[in-house]
N, C-alpha and C positions, 0 to 999 in steps of 0.2 A: 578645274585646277587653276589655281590662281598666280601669276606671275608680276613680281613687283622686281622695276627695275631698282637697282641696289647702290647709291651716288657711292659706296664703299669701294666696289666691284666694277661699277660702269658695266655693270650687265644686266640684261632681266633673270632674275631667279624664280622657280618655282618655291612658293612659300609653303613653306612648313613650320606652323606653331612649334615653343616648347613644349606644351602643354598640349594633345589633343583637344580639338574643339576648345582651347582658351587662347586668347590674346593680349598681350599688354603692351601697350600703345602710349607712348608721351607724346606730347604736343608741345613746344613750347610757347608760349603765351605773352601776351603785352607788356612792357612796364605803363606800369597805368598811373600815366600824366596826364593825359588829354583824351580823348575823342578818338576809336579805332579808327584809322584813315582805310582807303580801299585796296593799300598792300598790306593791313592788318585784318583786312575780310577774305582775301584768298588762301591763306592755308585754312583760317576758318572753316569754310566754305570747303574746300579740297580734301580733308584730312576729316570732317563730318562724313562728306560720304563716304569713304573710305572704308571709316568704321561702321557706318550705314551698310555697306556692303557685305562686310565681315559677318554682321549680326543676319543679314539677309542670308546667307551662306547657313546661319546654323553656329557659329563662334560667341562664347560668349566674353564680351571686349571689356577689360578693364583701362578703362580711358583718361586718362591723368594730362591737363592742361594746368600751367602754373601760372601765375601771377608774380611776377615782379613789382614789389609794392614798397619797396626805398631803392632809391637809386640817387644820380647825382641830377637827374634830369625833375625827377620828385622833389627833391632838397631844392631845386632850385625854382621849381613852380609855387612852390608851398611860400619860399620868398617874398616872390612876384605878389602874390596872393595874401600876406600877412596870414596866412593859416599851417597851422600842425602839417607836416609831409604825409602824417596817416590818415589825417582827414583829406586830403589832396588826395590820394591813393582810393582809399573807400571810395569818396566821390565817382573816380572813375572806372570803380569795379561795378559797381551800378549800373552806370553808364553803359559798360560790357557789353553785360546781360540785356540791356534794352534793346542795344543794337544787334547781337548776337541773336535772340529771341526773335526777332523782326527777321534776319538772312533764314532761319527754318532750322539754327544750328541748336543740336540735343546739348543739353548740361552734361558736363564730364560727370564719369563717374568720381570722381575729387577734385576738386580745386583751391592745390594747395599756395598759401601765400608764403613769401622769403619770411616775414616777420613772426610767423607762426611754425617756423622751423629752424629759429636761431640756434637750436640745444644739437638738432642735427646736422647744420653746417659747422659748428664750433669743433663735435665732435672728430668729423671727417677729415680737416684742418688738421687736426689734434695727428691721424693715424699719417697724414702725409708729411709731418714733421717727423712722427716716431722714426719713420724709416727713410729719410732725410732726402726725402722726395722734394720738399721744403724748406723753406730758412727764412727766419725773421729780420728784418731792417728798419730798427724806432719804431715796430709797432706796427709795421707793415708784413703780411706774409706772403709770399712768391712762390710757386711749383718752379720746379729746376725741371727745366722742357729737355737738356739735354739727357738726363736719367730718363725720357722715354723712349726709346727705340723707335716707337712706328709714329714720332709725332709729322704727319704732313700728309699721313695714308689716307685719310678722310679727304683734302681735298688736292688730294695727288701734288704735291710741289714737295721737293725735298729743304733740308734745314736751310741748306744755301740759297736757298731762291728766299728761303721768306725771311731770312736775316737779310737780305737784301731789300726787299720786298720795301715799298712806299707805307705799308700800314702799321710796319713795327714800331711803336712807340718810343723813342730815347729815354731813358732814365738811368741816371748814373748810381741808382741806388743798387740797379739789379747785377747780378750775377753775367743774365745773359740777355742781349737787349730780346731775345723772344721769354722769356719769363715772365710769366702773369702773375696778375694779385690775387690772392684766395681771399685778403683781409686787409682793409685799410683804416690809418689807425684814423681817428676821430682826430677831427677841425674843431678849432672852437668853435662854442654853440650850435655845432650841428647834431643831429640825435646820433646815438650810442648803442651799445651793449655790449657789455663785461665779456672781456674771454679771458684768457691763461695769460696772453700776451700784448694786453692792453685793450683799454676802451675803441670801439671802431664797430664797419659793419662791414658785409660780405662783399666781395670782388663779386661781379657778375657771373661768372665761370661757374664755381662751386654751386650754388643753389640748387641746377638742374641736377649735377650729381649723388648730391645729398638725397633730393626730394626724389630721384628715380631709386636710390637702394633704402629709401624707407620705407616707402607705399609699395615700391613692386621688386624691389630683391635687386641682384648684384648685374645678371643679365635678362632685357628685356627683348620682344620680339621686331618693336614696329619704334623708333626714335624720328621724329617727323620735325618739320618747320621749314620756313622761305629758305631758298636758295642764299638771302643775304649770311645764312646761320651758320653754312658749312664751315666757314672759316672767319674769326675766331673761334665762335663759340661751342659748336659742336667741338670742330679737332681739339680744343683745349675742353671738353668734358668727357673724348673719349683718352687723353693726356692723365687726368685725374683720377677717373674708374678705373682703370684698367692695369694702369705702375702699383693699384692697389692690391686690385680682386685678381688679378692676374687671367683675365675671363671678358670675352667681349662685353662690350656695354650693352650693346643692340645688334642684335643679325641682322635689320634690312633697316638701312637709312634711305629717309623719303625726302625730298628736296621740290617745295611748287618752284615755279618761276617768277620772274619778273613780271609788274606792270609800268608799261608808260604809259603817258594822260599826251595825247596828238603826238605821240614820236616821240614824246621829250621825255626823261628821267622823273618820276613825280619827290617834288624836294620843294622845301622851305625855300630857299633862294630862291626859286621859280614861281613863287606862289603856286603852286598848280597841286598842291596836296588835298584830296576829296577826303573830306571823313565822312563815313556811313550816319552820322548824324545830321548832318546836312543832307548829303545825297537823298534819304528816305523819307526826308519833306517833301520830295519832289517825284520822285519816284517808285513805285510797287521795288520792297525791298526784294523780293520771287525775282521779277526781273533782272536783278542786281546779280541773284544767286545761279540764275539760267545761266547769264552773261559769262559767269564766274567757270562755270561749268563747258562751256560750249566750245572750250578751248582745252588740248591736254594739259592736263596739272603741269607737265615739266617745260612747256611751254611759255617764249612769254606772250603778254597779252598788252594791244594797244587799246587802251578805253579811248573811245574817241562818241560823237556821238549818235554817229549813224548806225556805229556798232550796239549801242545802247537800244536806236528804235528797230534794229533787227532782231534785236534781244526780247525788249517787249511784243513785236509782233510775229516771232516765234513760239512767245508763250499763249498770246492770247489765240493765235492758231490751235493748238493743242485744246485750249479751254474751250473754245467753241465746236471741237470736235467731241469735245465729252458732252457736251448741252446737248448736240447733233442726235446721239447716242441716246443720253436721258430720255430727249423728250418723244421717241422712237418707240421707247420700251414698253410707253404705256399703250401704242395701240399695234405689239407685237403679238403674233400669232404662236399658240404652245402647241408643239407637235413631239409625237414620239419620235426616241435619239436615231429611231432609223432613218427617218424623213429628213432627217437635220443635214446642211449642206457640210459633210465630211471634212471637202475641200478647203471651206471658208475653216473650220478648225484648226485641220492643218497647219494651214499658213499660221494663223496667229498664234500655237504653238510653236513654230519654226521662228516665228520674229522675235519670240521670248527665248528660244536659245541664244539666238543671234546676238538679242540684249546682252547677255550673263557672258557671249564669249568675247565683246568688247568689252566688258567691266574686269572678266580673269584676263586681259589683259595691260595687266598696269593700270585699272581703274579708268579706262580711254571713255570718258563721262561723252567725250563731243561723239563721236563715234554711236554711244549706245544712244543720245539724243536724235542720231539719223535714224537708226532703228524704229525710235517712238513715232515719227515724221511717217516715217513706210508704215508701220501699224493707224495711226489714224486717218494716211492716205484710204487704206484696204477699208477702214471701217466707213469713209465715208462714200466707196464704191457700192460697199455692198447696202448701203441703205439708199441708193440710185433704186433699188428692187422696191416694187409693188406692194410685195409681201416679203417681212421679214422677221425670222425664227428669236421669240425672247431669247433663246440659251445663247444666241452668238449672238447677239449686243450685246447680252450682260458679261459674256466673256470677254467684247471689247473693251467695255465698261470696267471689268475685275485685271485686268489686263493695262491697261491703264492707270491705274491708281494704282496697283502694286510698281511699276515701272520708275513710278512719279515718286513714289514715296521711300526708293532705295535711294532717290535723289535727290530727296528733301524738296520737292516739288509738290507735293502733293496736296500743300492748302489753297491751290489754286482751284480746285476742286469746290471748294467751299464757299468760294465769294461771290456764288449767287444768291446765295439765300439772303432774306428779309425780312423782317417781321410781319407777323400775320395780317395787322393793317395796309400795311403798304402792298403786301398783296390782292389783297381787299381791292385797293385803290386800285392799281394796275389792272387790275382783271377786267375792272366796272369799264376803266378807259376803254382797255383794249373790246369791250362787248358795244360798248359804245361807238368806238370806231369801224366794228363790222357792220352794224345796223346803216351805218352811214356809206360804209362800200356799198350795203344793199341797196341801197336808196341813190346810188349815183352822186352822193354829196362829196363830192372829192375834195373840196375845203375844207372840210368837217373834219372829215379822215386824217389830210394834210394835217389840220392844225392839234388834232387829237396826239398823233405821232411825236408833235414838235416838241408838246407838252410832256411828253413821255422823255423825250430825248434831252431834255431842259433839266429834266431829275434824275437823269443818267439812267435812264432806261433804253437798251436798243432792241425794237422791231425786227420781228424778220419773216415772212411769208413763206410757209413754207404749204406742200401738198397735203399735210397735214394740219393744218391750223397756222393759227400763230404763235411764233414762240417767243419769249421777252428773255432777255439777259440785262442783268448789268454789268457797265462799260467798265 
């Protein structure tokens, strides 16, 4: 039974689909000006497993991540740049996916862009005027915040406080200084598109509304994104849905947390903003995504960099407990399931509960990572034995990968392999280097290793042979 705390509610709720066994799931997604930075890879990252989860539960997830692809931050890179705003945009929808593909995160099941749903923000405009939810100013369209009753329940502050509030924008156009744009008219020579009430493009707000009651209907299950989104953006999309459909937008709102880069706030002023394009020249983007993981989602997170090489060398722990395993299997002993150590079963079914009851809890990723830690402890106990039973390595083995791969871990699994030559090559070294332990050649040996180690290959002696990895 799965429990997601609810930033609605400030409570954990036991979740329950509309839909048996279905899910529908928004994410919201980049405006794609630049380079995903690494508070643009944490809901990433958070809100994949999630729905990683969901699907491992048996739910089948319809998973909708948008693109914001004009904006004023696009209009004004495209400047910078002497290039079109949608070639500025494409560029870094690309970009995305490169970085996105690299963290282990799946393709939504859609990825819709603003520009490719102008007919459906125009319309929805259209219904919030009908019923004078709205009101035009030169071209400009505004939501009247005070026609909705529950505007401030998303991030608990009442009208008074955020008319007060530092972040409400002054503009003597509007009604009420919390009223937002749905539509702003067109600047000269900036790009366009016709509505009813002049040339212009979308206020930020609308987009997500639109795009959630096209692809997935009026109310959805699972509405997600950074803690920075609760307010505006959400409360002004659940202000817009809702004064309509008269029907929640979303049952369970998911909120990640912050990251700071040493303590400090990661911002432009500060220089101190990482983008995953950078960071992944340098770094196993898995590591990036363990890092991402190893803290609760609603949590925040100090990237600093000792945190970084506890990251890496928590994962490469894990990896080398699965080689440990591997290379175990092949001179494991097949005995009938009565022979088989019961005990050792046990356990590592009991650890796999354990896993699934920190994940039904609010997705507690760091939690079920201690879990994996205690399951690769036990696996590397039990192969301390003499003799050790195929069926329970390969279920440390199967157990393993399945755990890693609810949490998009699992291509770490993969980065041993090598092409047939270079195993060729390793093998010859490594036969070469035992001849030479045989012989007392210990410089030999030494220098065989060094060579090995020079091509990123690590050695390791074990009571069974030798076994090689790459680093």
């Amino acid at each position: 039974m799965i429990r997601i705390y609810n930033t609605l509610t400030r409570r954990k709720e036991i979740f329950q689909s509309i839909k048996p066994g279905k899910v529908k799931m928004y994410v919201c997604g980049p405006t794609v000006y630049n380079y995903i930075h690494l508070g643009n890879a944490r809901p990433l990252v958070v809100f994949d497993t999630v729905r990683r989860y969901l699907e491992y539960k048996g739910y089948n997830v319809t998973y909708v991540q948008n693109f914001t692809d004009i904006d004023d931050k696009i209009i004004n890179k495209a400047k910078e740049m002497g290039e079109s705003p949608l070639k500025i945009s494409e560029q870094y929808i690309q970009e995305f996916f490169v970085d996105a593909d690299a963290l282990g995160v799946k393709r939504a099941s859609i990825h819709p862009k603003v520009t490719e749903n102008m007919g459906e923000i125009i319309h929805f405009i259209q219904d919030l005027l009908s019923q004078d939810l709205a009101y035009i100013v030169n071209g400009d369209v505004y939501f009247r915040t005070n026609r909705f009753k529950g505007y401030g329940k998303l991030s608990h502050q009442s009208i008074q406080d955020l008319q007060a509030g530092a972040r409400v924008e002054v503009d003597e156009k509007k009604d009420n200084p919390l009223d937002f744009a749905l539509w702003k008219a067109a600047k000269l020579g900036e790009i366009a598109w016709d509505s009813p009430w002049g040339e212009g493009r979308p206020g930020w707000h609308i987009e997500c509304s639109a795009m959630v009651r096209k692809y997935m209907g009026e109310t959805i299950d699972i509405h997600a994104g950074g803690a920075d989104l609760i307010f505006p953006h959400h409360e002004n999309e659940i202000a817009q849905s809702e004064s309509i459909h008269h029907k929640p937008l979303a049952n369970y709102w998911m909120h990640n947390g912050y990251i700071n880069i040493n303590d400090e706030k990661m911002s432009k002023s500060l220089g101190n903003v990482l983008t995953i394009h950078d960071l992944i020249q340098k770094v196993d983007p898995l590591v990036l995504r363990f890092l991402l993981l190893s803290v609760h989602y609603r949590h925040p997170i100090n990237f600093t960099d000792d945190l970084l090489e506890q990251s890496k060398n928590g994962l490469e722990r894990i990896k080398i407990a699965y080689l440990n395993l591997s290379h175990r299997l092949a001179d494991a002993t097949t005995q009938e399931k009565r022979q088989i150590d019961i005990e050792t079963l046990g356990l590592i079914e009991q650890l796999h509960k354990q896993f699934e009851k920190e994940m039904d809890d609010d997705f507690h990723t760091a939690n079920a990572i201690t879990v994996i830690y205690e399951l690769i402890k036990q696996g590397n106990l039990y192969l301390q034995n003499k003799v050790v039973h195929r069926e329970i390595v390969q279920m440390f083995m199967d157990k393993l990968e399945l755990l890693l791969e609810v949490l998009g871990l699992d291509k770490i699994l993969e980065k041993n392999e090598a092409k047939k030559e270079d195993v060729h090559w390793i093998e010859q070294l490594i036969e070469q280097r035992q001849i030479a332990r045989k012989n007392k050649d210990w410089a030999l040996a030494d220098q065989i290793r060094n060579q090995l180690a020079e091509a990123g290959i690590i050695l390791e002696d074990t009571p069974q042979g030798v076994r090689w990895r790459k680093k």
